[in-house]
Structures are given as C-alpha cells and as structure tokens.
SERO-4910 file (N, C-alpha, C, O; in steps of 0.05 Angstrom, whole numbers):
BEGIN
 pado doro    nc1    nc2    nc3   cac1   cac2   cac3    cc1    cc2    cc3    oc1    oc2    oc3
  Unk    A   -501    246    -91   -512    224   -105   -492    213   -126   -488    189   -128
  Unk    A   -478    234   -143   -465    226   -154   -436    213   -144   -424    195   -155
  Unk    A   -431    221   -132   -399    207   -119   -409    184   -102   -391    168    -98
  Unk    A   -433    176    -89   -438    150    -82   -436    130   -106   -423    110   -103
  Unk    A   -449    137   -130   -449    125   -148   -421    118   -162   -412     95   -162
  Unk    A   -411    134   -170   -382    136   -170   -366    112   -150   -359     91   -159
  Unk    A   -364    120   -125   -351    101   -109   -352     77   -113   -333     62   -109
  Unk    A   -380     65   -121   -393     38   -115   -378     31   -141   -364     11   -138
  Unk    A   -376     39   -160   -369     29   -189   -334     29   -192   -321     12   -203
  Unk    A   -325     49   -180   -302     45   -180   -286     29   -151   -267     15   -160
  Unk    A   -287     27   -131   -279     12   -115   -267    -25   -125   -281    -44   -133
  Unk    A   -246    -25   -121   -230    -57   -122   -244    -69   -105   -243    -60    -82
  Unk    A   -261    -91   -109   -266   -117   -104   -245   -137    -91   -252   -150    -71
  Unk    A   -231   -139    -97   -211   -161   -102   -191   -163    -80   -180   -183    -72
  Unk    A   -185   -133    -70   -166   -126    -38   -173   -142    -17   -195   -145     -5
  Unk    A   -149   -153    -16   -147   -167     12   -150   -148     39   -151   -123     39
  Unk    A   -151   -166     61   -163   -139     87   -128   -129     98   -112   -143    109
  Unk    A   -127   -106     92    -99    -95    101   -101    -84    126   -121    -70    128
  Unk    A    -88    -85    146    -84    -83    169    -55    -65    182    -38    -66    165
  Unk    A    -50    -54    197    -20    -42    212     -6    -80    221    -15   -101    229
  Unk    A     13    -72    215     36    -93    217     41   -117    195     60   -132    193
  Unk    A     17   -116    181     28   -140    161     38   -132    143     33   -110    134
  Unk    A     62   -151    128     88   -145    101     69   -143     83     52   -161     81
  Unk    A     69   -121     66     58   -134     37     76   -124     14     94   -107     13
  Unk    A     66   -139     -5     74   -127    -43     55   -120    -51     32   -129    -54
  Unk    A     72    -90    -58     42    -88    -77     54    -70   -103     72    -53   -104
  Unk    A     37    -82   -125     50    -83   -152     41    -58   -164     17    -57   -169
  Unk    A     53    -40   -169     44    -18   -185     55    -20   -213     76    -30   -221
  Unk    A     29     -6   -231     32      8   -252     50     22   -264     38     44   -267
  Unk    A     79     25   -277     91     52   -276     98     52   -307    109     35   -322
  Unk    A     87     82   -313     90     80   -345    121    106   -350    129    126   -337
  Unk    A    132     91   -376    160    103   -366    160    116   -410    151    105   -431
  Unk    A    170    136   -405    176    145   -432    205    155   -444    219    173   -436
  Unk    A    209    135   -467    233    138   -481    253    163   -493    237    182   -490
  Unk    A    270    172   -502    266    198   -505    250    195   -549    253    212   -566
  Unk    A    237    169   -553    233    181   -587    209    178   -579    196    171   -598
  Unk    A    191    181   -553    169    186   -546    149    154   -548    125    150   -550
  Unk    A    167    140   -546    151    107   -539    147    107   -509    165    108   -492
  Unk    A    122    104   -504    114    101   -475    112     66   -472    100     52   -489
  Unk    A    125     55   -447    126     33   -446    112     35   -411    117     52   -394
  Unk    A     95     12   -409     93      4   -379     97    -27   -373     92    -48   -386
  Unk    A    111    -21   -345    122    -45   -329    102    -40   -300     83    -26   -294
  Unk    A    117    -60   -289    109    -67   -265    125    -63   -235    135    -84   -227
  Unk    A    128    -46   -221    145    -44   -200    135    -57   -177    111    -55   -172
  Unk    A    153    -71   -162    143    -79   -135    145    -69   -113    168    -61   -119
  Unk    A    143    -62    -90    146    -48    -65    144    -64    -44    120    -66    -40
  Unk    A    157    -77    -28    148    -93     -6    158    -73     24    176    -56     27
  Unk    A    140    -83     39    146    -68     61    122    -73     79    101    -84     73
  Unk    A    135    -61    114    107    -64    130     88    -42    132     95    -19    138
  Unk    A     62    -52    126     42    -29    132     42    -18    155     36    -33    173
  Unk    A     48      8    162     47     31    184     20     38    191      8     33    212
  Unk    A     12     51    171    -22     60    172    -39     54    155    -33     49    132
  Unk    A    -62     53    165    -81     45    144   -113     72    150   -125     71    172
  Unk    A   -121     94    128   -137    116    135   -152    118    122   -146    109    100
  Unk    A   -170    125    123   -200    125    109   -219    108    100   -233    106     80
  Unk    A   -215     91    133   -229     71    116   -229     54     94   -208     49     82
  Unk    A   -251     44     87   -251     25     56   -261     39     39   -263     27     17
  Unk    A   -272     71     39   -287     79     15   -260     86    -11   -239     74    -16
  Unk    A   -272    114    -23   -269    106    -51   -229    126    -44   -210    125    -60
  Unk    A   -233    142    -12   -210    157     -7   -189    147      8   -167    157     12
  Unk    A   -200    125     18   -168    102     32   -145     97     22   -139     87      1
  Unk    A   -132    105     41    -99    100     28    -87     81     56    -99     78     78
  Unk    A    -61     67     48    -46     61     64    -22     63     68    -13     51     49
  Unk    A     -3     70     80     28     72     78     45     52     93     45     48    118
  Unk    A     62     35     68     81     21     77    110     23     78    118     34     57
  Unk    A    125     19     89    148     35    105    173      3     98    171    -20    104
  Unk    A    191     18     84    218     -4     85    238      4     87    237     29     88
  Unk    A    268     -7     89    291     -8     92    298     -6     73    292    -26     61
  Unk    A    315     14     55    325     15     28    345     29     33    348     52     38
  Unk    A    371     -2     30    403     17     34    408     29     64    425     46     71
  Unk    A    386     15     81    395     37    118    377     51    118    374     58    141
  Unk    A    355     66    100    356     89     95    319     83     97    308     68     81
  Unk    A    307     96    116    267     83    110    264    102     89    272    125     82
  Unk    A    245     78     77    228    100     58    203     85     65    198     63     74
  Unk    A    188    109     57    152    110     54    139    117     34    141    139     23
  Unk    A    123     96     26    107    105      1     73    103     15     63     85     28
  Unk    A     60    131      3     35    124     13     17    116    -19     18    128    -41
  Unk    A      2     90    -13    -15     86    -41    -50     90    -35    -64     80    -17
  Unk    A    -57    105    -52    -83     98    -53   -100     73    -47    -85     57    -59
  Unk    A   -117     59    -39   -123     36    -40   -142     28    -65   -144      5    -73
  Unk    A   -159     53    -79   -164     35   -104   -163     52   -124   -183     62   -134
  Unk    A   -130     57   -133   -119     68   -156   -120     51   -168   -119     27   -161
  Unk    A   -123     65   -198   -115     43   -215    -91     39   -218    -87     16   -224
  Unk    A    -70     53   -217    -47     40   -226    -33     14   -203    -13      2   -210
  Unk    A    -45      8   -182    -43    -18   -166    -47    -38   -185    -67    -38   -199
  Unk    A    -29    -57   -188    -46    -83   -205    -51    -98   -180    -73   -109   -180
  Unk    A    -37   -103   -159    -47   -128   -144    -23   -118   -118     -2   -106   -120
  Unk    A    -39   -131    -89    -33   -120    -70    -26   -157    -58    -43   -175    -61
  Unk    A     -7   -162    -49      0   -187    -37      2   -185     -9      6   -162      0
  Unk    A      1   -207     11     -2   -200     43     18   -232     45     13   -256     49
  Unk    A     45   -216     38     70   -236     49     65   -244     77     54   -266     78
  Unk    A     69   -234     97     71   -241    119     41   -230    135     38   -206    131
  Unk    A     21   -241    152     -2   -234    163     11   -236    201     22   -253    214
  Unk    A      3   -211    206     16   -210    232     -3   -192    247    -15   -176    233
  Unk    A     -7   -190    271    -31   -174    289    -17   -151    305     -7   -156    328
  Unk    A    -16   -132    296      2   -109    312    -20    -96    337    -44    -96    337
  Unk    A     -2    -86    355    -22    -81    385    -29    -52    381    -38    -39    400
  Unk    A    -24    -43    361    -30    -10    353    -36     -8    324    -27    -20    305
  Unk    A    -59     14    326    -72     10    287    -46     35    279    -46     40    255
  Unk    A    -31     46    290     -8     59    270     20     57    285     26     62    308
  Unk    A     32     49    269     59     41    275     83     57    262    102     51    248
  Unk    A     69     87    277     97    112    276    126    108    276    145    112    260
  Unk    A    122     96    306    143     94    336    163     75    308    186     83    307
  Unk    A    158     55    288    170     44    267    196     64    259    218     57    250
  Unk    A    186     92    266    206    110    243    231    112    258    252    115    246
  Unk    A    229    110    288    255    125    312    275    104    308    298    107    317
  Unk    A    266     80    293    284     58    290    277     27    311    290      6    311
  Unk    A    248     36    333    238     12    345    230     -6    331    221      3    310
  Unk    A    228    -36    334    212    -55    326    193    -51    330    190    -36    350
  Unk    A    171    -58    319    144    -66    306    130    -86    330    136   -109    325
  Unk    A    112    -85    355    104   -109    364     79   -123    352     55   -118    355
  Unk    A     90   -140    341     65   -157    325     68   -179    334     87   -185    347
  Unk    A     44   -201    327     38   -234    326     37   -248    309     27   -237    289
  Unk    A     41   -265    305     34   -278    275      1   -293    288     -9   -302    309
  Unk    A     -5   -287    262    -29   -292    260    -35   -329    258    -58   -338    256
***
C-alpha cells in the first residue's frame, strides 16, 4: 500500500516516451564540493543513443544510453525518475527493429528509421 502510494507521488510527469534507438540529452544534477567545503551544483549533459529501456514506467525504470567518448563507448545507466535528472531531451526520434540494442557494443550500427 505504501510503495503504491509512494510511486504515484513520486513518478515524473513530464518524460517524454523513450524508446531503443532514439538520441537523447539528458541533463543531470551533479553537486560538486570545494575543498573549504562550498558545495556547488551544475548541470551536466550526456547525449547518446538509448540501448535499453527496463522496467517499465513504474517508480524502478531505468534506461541506458551508450556514446562515443574519444573511440572509447561509454554507458551510463539513469534511473528514469531520479531526482537528480532535470530534463531528458529526444534530439533525434528514430524506430529501432529491436527493443535492445546490445549488438551497438561489438561496434555494429544501430538499424533504425526516422520516425
């Protein structure tokens, strides 16, 4: 009872529908501390194509987006309704023929559509 309740109250509104193959940004939170103990927060961006998308829409969905940094993939997996997300952008909308796009990591292209 209580974690339904929970879910319903905390869940983002505002998320666009994320999918396997479309580019997105998505803006995180990141709080950084000085060494005379001033905590400052900025904003980092991450762009990249979504690989997977798991659990659904409830309150335990995450998604992982996958980029090219320096030759080199990296993957970040994000919660879908952390707070430290400020805002999730959908640069490019494209229709991939598979809901996870592993085969991404061996160094294949991505087969998608534009939407």
């Amino acid at each position: 009872m209580y974690i339904k309740e929970f879910s319903k109250t905390s869940l983002n509104p505002d998320l666009p529908q994320l999918r396997a193959g479309q580019t997105v940004r998505v803006h995180q939170k990141i709080k950084e501390t000085s060494p005379d103990g001033k905590v400052k927060e900025r904003i980092q961006i991450f762009e990249g194509q979504i690989i997977a998308v798991k659990h659904g829409k409830g309150i335990n969905a995450t998604f992982t987006v996958r980029r090219i940094a320096s030759g080199v993939g990296v993957e970040r997996v994000f919660p879908m309704h952390a707070p430290t997300i400020a805002k999730i952008e959908v640069v490019k909308d494209a229709r991939a023929r598979k809901a996870k796009l592993y085969y991404t990591r061996e160094g294949k292209e991505a087969k998608t559509k534009p939407r």
